[in-house]
Structures are given as structure tokens and as C-alpha cells.
C-alpha positions as CSV (number, residue, x, y, z in Angstrom):
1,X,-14.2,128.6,-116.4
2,X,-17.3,126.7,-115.5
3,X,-19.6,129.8,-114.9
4,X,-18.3,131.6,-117.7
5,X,-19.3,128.8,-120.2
6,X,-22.7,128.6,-118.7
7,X,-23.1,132.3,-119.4
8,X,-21.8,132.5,-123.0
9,X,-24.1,129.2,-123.8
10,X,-26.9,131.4,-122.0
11,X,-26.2,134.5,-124.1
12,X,-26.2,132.4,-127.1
13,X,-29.4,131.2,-126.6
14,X,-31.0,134.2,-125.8
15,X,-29.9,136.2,-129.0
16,X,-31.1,132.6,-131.1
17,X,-34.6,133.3,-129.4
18,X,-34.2,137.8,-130.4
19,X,-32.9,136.7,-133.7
20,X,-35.9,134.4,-134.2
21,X,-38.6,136.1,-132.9
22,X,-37.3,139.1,-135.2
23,X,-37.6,137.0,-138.2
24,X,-41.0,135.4,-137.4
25,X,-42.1,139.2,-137.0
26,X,-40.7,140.6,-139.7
27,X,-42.2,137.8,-141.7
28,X,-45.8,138.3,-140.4
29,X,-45.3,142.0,-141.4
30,X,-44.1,141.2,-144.7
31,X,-47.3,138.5,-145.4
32,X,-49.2,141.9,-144.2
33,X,-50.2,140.7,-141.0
34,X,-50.7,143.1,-138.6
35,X,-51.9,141.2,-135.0
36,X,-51.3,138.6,-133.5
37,X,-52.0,136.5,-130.7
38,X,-50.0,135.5,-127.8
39,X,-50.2,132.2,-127.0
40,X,-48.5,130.0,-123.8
41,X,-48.0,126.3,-123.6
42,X,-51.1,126.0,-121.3
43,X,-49.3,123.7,-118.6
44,X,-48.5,124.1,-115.5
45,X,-44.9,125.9,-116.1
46,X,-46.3,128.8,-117.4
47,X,-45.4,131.6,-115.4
48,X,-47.1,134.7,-114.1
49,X,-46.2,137.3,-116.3
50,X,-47.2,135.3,-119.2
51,X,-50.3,133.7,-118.2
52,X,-52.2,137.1,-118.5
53,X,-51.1,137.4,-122.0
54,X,-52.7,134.1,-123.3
55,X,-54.9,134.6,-125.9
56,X,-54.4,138.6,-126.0
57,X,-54.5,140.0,-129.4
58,X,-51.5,142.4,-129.8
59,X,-50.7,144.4,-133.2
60,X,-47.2,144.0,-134.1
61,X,-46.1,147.4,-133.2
62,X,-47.6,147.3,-129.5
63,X,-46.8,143.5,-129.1
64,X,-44.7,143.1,-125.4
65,X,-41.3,141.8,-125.7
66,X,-41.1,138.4,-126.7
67,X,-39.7,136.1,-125.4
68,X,-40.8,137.9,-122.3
69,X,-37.7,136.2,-119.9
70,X,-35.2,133.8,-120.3
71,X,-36.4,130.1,-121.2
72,X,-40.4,131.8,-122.3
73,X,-41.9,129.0,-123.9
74,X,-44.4,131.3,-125.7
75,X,-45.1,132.2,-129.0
76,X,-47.4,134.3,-131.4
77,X,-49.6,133.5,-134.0
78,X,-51.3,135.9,-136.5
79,X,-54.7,137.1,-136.6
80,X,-56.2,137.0,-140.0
């Protein structure tokens, strides 16, 4: 029962984070923004397949999955 809680809370969180990062997008493209920039939490934690992406300009429709892995701390800001 244990393991099975732990997944369901995981799943949870991950489609919070899809349903999120949806909305923030969706937002920037309504506000007609059309990049952004990827941005990390420049600390130590940040991991290797996101620390090439800091400070890449994306435009929304060739932007990498986000959040790239369970727990990503990153986020995108637009490009005005």
C-alpha cells in the first residue's frame, strides 16, 4: 500500500507540473510571446541535461519538454 501511495502522490505531482507548464505556455502565446528563455536555479543541484539549456532562447513551438524529468526545478521566461 506503501509503494502504491508514493506512486499515485508522484503522478499527481507530475501532471500539476504538465498542467502548469501548459498554462504558463499557453499564456505567453496568448500575451503574443513567441520565445522564451530557459532558465535553471543556478546551484549546485542542477543537473546535466538541464545545465546546457540555461540561458537558451527557445520559441514556444521548438521549446524541449518542460519540466524536462521528474522534480526539474526549471522554468521559462519570455523574450520580449
Amino acid at each position: 500500500l506503501d509503494i502504491a501511495t508514493r506512486y499515485i502522490a508522484r503522478q499527481l505531482e507530475q501532471t500539476a507540473d504538465d498542467v502548469t507548464i501548459s498554462a504558463i505556455i499557453n499564456g505567453f502565446r496568448d500575451s503574443g510571446v513567441t520565445e522564451v528563455e530557459w532558465v535553471t536555479m543556478h546551484d549546485e543541484r542542477v543537473c546535466e541535461e538541464c545545465e546546457p539549456r540555461d540561458g537558451q532562447i527557445y520559441t514556444l513551438d521548438k521549446l524541449p519538454p518542460l519540466p524536462a524529468h521528474f522534480h526539474c526545478r526549471c522554468f521559462i521566461v519570455p523574450v520580449i
